[in-house]
Backbone as a printed PyTorch tensor [residue, N CA C, xyz], in Angstrom:
tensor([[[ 30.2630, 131.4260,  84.8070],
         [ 29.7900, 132.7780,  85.0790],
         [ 29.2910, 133.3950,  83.7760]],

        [[ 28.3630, 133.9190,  83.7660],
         [ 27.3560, 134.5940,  82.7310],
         [ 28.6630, 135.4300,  81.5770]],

        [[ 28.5540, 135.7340,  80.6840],
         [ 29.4160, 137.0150,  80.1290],
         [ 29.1060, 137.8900,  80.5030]],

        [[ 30.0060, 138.7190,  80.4880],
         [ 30.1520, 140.2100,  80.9680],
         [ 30.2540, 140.3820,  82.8150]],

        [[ 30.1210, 139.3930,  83.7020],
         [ 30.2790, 139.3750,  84.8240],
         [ 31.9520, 139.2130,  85.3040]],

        [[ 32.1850, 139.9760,  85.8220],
         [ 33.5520, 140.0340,  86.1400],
         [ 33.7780, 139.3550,  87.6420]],

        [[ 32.9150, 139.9820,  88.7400],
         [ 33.2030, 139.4610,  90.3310],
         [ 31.3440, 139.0040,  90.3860]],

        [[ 31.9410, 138.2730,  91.5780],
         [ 30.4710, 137.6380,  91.6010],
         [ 30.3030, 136.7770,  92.8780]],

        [[ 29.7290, 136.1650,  93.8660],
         [ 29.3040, 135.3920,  94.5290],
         [ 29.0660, 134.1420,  94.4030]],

        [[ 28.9680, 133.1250,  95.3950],
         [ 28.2820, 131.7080,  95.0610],
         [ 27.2020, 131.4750,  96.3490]],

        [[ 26.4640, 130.8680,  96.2520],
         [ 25.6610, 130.4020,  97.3030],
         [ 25.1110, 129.2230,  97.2720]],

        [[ 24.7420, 128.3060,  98.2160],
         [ 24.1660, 127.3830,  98.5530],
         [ 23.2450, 126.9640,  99.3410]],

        [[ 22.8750, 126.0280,  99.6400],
         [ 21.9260, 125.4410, 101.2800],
         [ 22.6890, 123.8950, 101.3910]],

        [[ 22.8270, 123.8450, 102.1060],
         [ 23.6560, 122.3050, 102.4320],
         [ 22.3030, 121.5080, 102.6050]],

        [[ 23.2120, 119.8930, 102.3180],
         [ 22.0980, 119.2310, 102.1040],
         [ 21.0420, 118.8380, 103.3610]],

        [[ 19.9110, 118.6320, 103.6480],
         [ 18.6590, 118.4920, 104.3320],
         [ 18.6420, 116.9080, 104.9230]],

        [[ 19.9530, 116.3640, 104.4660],
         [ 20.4260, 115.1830, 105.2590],
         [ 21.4420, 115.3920, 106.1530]],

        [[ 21.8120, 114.0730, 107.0410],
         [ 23.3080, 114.2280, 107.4140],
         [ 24.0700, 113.4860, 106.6180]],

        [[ 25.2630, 114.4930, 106.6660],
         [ 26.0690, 115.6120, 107.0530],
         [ 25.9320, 116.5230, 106.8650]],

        [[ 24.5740, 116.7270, 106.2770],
         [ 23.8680, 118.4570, 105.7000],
         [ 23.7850, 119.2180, 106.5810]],

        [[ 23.3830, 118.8730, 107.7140],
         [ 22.5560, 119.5300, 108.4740],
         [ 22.9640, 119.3410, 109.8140]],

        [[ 22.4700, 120.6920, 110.9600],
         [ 23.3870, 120.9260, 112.0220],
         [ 22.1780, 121.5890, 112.6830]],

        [[ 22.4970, 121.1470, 114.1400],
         [ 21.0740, 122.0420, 115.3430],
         [ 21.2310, 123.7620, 115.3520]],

        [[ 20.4650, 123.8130, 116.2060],
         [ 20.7180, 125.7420, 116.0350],
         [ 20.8090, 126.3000, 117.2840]],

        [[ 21.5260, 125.1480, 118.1810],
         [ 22.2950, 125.3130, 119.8550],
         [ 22.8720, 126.5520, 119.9020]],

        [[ 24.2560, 126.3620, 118.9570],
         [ 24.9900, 127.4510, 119.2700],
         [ 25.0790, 128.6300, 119.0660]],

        [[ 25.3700, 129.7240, 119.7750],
         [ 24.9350, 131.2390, 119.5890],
         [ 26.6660, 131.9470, 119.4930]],

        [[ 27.3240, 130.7600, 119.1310],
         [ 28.9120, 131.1580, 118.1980],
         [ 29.0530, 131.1530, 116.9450]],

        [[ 29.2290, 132.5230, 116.6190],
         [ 28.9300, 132.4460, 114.8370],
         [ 29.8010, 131.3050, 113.7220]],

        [[ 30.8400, 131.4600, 114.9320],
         [ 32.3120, 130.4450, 114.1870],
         [ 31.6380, 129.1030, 113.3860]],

        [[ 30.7070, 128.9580, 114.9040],
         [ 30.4640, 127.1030, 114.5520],
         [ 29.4140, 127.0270, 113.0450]],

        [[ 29.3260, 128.0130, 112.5520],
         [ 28.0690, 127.9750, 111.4890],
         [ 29.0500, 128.2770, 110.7720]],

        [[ 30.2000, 129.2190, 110.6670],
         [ 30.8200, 129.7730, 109.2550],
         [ 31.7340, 128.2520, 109.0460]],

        [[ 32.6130, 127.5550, 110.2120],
         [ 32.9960, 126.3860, 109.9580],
         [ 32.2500, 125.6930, 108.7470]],

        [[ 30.7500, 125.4690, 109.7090],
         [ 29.8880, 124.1890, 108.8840],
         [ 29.8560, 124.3110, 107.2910]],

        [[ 29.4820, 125.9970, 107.2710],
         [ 29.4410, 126.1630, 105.8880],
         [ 30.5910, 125.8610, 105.0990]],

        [[ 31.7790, 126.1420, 105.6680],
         [ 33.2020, 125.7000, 105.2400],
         [ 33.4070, 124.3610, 104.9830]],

        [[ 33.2050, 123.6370, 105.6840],
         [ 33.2210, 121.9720, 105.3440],
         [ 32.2400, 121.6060, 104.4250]],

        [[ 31.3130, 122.3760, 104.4910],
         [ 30.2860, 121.9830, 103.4180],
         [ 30.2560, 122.2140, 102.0970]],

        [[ 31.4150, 123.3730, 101.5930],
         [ 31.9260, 123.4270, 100.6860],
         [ 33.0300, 122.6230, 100.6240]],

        [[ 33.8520, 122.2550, 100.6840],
         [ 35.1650, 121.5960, 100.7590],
         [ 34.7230, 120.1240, 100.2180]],

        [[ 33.6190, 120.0580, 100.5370],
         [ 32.6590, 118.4040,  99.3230],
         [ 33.2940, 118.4660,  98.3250]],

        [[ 33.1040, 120.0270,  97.7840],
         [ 33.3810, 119.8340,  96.1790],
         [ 34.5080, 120.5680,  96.1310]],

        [[ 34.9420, 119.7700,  95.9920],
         [ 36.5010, 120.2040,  95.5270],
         [ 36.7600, 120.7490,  94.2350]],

        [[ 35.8680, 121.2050,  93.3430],
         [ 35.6330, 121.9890,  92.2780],
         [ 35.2780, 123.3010,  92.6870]],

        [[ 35.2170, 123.5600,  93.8780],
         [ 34.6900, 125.3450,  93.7540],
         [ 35.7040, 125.7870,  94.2620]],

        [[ 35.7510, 127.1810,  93.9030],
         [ 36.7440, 128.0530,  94.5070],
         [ 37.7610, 127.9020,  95.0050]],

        [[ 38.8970, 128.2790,  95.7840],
         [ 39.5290, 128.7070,  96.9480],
         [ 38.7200, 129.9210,  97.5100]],

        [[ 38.1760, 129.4920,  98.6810],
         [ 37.2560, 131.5300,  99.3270],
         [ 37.1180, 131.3980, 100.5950]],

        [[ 36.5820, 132.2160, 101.0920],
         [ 35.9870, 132.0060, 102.5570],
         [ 35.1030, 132.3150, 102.5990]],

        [[ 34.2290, 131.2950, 103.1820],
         [ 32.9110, 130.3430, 103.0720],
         [ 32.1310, 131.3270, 104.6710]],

        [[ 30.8410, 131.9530, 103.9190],
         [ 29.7810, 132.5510, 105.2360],
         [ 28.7750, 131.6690, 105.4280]],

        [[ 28.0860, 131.5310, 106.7540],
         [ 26.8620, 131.5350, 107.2880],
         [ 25.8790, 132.2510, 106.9040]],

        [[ 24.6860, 132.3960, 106.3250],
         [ 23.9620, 133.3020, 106.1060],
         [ 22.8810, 133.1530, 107.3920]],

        [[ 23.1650, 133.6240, 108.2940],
         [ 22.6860, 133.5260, 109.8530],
         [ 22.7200, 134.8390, 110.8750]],

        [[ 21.8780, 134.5850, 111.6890],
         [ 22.7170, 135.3880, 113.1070],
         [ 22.4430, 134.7730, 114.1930]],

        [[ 23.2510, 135.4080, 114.9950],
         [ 23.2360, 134.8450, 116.5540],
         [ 22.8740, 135.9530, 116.9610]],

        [[ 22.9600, 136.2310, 118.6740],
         [ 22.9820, 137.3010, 118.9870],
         [ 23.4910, 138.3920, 119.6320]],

        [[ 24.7040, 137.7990, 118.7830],
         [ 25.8320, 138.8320, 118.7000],
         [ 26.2630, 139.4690, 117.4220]],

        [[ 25.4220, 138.6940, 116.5510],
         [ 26.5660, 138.8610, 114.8310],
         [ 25.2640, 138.7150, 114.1840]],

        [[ 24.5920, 140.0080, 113.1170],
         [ 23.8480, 139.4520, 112.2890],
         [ 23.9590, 138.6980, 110.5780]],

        [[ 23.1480, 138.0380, 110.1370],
         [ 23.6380, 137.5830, 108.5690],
         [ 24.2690, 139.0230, 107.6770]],

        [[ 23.8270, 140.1480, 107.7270],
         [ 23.8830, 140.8260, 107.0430],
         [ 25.6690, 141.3670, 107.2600]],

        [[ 25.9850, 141.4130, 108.4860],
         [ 27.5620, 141.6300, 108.8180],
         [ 28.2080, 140.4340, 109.0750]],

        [[ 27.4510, 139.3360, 108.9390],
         [ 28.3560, 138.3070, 109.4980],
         [ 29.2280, 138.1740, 107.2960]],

        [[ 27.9430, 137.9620, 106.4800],
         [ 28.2630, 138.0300, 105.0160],
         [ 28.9390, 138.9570, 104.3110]],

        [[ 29.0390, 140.1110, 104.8380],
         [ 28.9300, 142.0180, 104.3930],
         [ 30.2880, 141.4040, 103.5990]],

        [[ 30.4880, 142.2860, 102.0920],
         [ 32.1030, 142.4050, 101.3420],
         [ 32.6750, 143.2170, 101.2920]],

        [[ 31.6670, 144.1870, 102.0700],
         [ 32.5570, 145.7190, 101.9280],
         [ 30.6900, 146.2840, 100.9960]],

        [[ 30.8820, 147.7160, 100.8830],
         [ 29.9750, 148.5100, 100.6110],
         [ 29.7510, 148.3870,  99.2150]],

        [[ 30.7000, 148.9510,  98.3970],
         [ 30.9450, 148.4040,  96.7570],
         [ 30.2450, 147.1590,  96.6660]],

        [[ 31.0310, 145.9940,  97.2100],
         [ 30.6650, 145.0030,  97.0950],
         [ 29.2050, 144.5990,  97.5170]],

        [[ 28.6850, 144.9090,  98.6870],
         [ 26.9360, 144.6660,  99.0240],
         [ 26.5070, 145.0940,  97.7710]],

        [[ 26.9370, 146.1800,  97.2530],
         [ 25.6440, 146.8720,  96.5510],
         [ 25.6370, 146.3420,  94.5230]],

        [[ 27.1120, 146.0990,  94.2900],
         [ 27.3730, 145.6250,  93.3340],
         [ 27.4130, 144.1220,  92.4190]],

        [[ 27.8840, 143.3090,  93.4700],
         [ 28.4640, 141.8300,  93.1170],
         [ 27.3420, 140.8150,  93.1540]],

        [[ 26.8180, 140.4230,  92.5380],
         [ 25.7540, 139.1680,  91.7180],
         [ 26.0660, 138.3620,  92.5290]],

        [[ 25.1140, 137.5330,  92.9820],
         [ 24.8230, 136.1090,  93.5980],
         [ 24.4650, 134.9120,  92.6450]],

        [[ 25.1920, 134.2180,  92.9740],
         [ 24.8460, 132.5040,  91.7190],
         [ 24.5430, 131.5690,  92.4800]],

        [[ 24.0300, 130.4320,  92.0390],
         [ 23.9850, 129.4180,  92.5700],
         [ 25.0470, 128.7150,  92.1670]],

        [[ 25.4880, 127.2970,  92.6780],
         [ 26.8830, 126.5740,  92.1530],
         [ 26.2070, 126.4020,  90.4700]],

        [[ 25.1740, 125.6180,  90.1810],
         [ 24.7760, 125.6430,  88.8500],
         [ 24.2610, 126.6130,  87.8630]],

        [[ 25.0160, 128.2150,  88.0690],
         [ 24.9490, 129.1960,  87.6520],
         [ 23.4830, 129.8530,  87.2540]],

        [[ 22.3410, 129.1450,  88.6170],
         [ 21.2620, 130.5540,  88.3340],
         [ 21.4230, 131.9540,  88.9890]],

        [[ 21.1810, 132.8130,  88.9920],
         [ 21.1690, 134.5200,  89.3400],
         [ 20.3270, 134.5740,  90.7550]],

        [[ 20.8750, 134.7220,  91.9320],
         [ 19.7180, 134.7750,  93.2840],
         [ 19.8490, 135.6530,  93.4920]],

        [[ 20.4040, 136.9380,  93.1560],
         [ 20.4400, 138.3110,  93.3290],
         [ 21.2680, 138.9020,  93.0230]],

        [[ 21.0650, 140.0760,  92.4270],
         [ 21.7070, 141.0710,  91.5840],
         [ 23.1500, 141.4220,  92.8260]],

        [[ 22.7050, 141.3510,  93.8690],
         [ 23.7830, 142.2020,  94.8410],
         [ 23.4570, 141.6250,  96.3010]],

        [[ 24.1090, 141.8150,  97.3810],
         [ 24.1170, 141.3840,  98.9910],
         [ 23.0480, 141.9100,  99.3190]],

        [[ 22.7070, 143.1510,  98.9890],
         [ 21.5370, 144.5410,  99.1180],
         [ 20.3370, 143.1850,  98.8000]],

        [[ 20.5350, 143.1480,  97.5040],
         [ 19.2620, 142.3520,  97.0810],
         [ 18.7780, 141.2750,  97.9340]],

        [[ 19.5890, 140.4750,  98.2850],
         [ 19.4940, 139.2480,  98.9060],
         [ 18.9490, 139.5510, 100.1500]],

        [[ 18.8190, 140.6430, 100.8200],
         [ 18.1130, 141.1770, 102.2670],
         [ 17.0460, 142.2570, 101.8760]],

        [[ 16.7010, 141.8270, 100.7090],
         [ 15.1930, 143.0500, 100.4970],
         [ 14.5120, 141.9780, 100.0050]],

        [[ 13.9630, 140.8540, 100.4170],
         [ 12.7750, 140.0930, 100.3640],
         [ 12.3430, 139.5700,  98.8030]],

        [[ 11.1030, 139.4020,  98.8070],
         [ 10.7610, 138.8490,  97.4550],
         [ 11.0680, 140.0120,  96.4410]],

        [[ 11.2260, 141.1310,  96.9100],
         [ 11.4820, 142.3740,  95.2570],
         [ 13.2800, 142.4760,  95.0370]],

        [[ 13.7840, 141.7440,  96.0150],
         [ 14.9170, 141.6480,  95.5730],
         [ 15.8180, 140.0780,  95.0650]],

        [[ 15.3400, 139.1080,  95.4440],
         [ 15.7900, 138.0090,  95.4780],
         [ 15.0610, 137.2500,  94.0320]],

        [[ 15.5330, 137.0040,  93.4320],
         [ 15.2110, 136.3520,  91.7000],
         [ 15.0630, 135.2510,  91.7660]],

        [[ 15.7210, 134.2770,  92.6660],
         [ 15.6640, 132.8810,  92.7970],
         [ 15.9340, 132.0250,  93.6370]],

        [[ 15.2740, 131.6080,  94.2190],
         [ 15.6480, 130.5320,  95.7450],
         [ 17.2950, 130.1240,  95.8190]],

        [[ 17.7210, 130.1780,  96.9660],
         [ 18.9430, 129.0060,  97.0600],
         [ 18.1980, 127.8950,  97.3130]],

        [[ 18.1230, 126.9650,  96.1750],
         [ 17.7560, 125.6200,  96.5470],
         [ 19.1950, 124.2490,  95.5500]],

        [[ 20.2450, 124.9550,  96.0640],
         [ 20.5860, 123.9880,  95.4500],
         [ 22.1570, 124.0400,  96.2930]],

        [[ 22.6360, 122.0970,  96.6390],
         [ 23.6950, 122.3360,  97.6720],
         [ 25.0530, 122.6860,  96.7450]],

        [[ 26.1570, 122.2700,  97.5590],
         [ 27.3350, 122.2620,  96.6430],
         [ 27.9590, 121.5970,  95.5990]],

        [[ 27.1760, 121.2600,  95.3480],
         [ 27.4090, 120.0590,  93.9120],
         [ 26.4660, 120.3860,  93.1070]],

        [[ 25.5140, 121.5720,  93.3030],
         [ 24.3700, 121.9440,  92.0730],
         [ 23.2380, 121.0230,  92.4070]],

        [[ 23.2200, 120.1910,  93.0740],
         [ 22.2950, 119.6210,  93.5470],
         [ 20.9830, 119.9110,  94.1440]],

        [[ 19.5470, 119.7510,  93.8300],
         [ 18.3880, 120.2270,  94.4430],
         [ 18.0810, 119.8840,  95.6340]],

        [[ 17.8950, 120.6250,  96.0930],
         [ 17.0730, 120.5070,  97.9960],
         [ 16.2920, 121.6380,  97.9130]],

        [[ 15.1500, 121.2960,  97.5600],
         [ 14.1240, 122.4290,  97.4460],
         [ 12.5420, 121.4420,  98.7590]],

        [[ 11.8060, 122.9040,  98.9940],
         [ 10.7170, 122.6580, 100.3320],
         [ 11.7370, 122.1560, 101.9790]],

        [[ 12.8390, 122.8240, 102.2430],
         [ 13.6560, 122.7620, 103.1670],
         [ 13.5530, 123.6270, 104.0950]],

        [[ 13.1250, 123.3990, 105.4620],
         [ 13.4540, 124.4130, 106.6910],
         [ 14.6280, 124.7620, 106.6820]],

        [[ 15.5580, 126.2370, 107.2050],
         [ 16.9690, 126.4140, 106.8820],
         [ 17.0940, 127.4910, 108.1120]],

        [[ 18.1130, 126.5290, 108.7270],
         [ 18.3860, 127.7740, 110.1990],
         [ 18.8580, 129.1250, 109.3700]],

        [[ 18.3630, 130.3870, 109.6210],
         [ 18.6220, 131.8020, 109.5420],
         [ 18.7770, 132.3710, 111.0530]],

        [[ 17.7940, 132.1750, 112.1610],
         [ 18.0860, 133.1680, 112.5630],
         [ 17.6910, 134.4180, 112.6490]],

        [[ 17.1180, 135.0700, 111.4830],
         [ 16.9700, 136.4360, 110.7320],
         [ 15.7860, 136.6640, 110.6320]],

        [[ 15.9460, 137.7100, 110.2320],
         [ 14.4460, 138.6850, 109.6120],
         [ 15.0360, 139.0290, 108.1080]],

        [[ 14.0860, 138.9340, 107.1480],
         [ 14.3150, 139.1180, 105.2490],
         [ 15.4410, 140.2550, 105.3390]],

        [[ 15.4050, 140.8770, 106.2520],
         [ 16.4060, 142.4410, 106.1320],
         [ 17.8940, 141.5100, 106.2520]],

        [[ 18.1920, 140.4760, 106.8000],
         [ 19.3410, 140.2830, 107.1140],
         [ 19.8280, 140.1850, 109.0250]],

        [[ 18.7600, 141.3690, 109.6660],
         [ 19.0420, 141.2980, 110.9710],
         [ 18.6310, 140.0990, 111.8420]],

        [[ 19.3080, 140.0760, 112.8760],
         [ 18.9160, 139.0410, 113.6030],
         [ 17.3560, 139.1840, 114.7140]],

        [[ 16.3420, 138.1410, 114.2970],
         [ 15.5560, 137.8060, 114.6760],
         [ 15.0690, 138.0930, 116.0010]],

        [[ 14.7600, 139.4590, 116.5330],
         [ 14.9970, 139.6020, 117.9280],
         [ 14.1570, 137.9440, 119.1440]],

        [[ 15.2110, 137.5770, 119.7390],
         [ 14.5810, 136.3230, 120.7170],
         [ 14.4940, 134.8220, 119.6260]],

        [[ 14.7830, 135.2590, 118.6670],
         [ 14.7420, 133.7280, 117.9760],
         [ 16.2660, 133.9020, 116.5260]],

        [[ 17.3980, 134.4790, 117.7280],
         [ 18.5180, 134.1070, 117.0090],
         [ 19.0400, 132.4710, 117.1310]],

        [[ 19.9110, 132.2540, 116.6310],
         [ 20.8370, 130.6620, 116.9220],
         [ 21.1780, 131.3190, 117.9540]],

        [[ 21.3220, 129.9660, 118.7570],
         [ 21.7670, 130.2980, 120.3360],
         [ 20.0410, 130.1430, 121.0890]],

        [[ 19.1380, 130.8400, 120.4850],
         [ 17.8890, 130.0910, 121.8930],
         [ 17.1850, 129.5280, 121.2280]],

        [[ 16.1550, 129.2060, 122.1860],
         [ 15.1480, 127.9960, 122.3950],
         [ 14.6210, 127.4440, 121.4540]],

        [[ 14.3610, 128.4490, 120.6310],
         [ 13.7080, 128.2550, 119.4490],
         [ 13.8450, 129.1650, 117.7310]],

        [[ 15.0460, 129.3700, 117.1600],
         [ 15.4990, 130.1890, 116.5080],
         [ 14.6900, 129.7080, 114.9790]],

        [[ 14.3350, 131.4220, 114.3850],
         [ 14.1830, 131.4590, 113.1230],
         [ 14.5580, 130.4820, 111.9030]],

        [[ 13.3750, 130.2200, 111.1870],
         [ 14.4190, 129.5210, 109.8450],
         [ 13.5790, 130.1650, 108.9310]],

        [[ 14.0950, 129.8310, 107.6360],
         [ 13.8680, 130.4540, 106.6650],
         [ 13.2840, 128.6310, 105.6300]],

        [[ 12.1680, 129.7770, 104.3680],
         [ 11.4900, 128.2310, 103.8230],
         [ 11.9660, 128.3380, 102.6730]],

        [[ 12.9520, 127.8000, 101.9670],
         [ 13.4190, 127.6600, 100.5360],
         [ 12.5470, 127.3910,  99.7410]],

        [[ 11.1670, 127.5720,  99.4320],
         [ 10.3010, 127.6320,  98.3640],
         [  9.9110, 128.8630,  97.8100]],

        [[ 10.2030, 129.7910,  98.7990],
         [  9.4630, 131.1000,  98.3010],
         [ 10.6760, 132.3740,  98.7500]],

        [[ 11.0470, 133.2360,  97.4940],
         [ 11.7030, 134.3830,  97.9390],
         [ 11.1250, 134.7820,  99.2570]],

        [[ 10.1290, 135.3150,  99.2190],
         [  9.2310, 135.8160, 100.6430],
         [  9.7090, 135.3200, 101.5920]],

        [[ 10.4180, 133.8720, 102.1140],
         [ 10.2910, 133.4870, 103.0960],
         [ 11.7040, 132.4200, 103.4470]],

        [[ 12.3780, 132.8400, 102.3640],
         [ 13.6510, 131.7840, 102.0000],
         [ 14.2470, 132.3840, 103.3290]],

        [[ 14.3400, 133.5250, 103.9530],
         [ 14.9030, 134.1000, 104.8990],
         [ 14.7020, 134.0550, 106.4310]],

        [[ 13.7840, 134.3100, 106.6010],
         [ 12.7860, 134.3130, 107.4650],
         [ 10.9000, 133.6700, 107.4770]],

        [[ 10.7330, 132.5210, 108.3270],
         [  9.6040, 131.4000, 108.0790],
         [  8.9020, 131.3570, 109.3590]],

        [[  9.3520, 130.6360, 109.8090],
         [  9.1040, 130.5130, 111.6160],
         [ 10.0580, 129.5670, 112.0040]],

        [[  9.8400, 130.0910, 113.4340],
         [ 10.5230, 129.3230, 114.3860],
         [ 10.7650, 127.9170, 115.0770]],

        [[ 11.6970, 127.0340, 115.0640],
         [ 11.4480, 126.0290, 115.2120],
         [ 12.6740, 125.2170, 116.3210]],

        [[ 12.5840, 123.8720, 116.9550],
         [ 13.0850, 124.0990, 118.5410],
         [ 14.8240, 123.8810, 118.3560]],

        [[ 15.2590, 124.3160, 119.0070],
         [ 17.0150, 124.8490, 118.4660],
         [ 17.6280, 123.3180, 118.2040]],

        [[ 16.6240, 122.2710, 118.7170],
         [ 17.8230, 121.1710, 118.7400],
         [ 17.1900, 120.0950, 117.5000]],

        [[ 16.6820, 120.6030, 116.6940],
         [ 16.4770, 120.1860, 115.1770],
         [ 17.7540, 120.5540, 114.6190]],

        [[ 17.8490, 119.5150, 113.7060],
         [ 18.7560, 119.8700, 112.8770],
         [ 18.1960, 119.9320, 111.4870]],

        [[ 18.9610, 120.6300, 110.6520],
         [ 18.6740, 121.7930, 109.7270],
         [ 20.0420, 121.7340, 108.9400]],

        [[ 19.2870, 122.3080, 107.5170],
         [ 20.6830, 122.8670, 106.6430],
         [ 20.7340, 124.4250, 107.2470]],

        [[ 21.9760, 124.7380, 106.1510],
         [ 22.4970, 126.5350, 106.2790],
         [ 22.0290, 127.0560, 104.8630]],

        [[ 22.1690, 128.2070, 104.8810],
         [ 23.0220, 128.9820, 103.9570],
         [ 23.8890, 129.1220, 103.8800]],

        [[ 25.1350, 128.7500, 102.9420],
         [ 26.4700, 129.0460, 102.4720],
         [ 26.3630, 130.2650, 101.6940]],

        [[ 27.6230, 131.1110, 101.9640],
         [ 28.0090, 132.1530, 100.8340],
         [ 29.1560, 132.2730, 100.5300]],

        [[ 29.7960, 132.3230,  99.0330],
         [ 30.9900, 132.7410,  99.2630],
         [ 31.7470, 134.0280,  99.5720]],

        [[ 32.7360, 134.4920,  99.4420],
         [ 33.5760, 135.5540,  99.8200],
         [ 33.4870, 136.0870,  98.4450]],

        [[ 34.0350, 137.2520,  97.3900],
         [ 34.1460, 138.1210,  96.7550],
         [ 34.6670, 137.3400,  95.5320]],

        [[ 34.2410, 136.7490,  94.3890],
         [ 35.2130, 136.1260,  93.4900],
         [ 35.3850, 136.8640,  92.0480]],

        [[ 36.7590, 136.8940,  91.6220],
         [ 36.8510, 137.7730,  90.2620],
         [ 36.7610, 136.0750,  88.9660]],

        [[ 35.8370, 136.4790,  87.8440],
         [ 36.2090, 135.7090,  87.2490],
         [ 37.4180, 136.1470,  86.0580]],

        [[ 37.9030, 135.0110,  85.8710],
         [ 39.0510, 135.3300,  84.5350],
         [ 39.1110, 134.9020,  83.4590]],

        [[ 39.5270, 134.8220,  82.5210],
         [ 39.1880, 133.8640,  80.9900],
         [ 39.7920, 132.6940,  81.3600]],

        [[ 38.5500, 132.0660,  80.1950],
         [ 38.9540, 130.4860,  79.8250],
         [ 40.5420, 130.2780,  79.5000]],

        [[ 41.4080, 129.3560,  79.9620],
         [ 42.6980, 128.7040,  79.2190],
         [ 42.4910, 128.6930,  77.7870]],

        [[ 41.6460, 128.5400,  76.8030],
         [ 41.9470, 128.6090,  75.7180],
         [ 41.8090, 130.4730,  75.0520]],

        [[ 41.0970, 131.2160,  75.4550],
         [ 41.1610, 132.5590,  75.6350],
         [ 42.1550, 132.9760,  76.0050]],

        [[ 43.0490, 132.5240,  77.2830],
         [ 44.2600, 133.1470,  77.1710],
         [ 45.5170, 133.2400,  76.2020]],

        [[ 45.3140, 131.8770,  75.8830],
         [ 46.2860, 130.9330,  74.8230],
         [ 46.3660, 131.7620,  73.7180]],

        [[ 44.5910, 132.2930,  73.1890],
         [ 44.5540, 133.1720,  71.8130],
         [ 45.6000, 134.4350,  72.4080]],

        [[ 44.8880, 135.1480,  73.4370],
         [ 45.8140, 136.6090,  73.7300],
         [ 46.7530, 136.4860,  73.7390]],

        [[ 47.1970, 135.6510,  74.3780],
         [ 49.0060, 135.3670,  73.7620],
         [ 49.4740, 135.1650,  72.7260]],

        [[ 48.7260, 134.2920,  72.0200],
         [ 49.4130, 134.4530,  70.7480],
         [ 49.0190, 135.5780,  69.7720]],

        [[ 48.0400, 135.8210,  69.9370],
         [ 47.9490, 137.4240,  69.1520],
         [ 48.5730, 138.3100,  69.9030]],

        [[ 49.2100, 138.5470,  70.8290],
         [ 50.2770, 139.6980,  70.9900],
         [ 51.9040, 138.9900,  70.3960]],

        [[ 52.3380, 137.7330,  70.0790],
         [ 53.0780, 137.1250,  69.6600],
         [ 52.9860, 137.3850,  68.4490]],

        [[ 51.8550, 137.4050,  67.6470],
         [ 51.5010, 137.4490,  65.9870],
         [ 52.0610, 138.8050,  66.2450]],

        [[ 51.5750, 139.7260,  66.5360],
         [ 51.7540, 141.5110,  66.6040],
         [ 53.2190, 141.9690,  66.4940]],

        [[ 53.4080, 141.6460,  67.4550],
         [ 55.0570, 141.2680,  67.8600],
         [ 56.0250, 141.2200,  66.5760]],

        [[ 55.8960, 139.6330,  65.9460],
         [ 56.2780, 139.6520,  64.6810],
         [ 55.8620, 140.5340,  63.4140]],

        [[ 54.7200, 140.7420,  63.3020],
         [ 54.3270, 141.8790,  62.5010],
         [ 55.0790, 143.4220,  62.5860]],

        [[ 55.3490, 143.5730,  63.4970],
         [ 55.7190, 144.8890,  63.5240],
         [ 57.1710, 144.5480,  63.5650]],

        [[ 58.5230, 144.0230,  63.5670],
         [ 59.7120, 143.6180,  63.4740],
         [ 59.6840, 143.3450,  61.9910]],

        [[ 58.4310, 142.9000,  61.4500],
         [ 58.8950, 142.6150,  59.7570],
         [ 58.8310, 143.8770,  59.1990]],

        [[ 58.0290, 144.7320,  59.7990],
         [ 57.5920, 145.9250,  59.4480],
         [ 59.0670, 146.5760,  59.4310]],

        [[ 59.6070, 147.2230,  60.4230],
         [ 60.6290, 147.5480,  60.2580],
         [ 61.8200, 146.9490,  59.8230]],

        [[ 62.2540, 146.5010,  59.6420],
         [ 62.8180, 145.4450,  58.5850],
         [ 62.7210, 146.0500,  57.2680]],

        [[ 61.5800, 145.9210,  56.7210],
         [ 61.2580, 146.3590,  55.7300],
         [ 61.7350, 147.5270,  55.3580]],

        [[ 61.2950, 148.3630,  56.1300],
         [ 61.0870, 149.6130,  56.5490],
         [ 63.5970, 150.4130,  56.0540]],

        [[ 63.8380, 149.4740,  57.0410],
         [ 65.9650, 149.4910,  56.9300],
         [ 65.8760, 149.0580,  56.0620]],

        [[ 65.6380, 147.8200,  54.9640],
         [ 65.8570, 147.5760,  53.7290],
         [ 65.3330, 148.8800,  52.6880]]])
């Protein structure tokens, strides 16, 4: 995580092979937040979190299916696993090319999958796609080459299979193990310093 970033996001697109990739049948949000869940769980290097769909059906759009709370939409940075910047905030990530800095083109291992169809579902706002959510005939995807369109692309027939968007849940970062090691021992150094001090001080 960058310096000075304290909480922050992760995101992905699963890979454009199988086990990457999943049809856009179902109009149960579960079965997409699952996928994304297993699709993190590859790497057993990220997080502990709970893993979103960046999708809708049409019942649940991306924008509430992802939401962290209000603070959080409007505040908390988006990364990729190989720490590029895809948006300043949740806000950003649903305001189109003036908000989005950099494609998700990369799966859970930092890995490239870039020029990928990607079930959404959606419209750039985040809402769901009126008539071309997951769940019918022919649901929205989004084109991972271009902010403009990473979201929303065209429509294509539900029983293709396709990567997602992954997101994570709310993450705080904390210092490095050897950063902590120093703070400890400089409140340990302190510690002793001020006991010699007084010491001194009764003599």
């Amino acid at each position: 995580v960058p310096a000075g970033v304290t909480d922050y996001r992760l995101a992905f697109v699963t890979d454009d092979t199988l086990p990457g990739e999943i049809a856009g049948t179902s109009s149960v949000i579960g079965t997409y937040n699952q996928f994304a869940a297993t699709q993190a769980a590859l790497n057993t290097n990220l997080p502990t979190t709970t893993w979103k769909a960046i999708v809708s059906t049409s019942t649940m759009s991306a924008f509430n299916n992802i939401s962290c709370g209000a603070t959080c939409n409007a505040n908390v940075p988006i990364f990729l696993i190989g720490g590029t910047e895809v948006a300043k905030s949740t806000l950003n990530l649903f305001s189109g090319s003036a908000g989005i800095l950099n494609v998700i083109d990369e799966d859970e291992n930092a890995l490239s999958v870039t020029g990928a169809y990607v079930w959404t579902g959606s419209n750039s706002d985040g809402t769901a796609a009126p008539g071309n959510q997951l769940g019918t005939s022919d649901p929205m995807t989004g084109w991972n080459n271009d902010p403009g369109t990473m979201l929303s692309f065209s429509p294509l027939f539900d029983t293709d299979t396709l990567p997602i968007y992954a997101i994570s849940g709310e993450l705080s970062a904390i210092p490095e193990p050897t950063s902590l090691s120093l703070l400890a021992f400089g409140g340990i150094a302190m510690g002793l310093v001020r006991k010699l001090r007084r010491r001194r001080r009764s003599a």
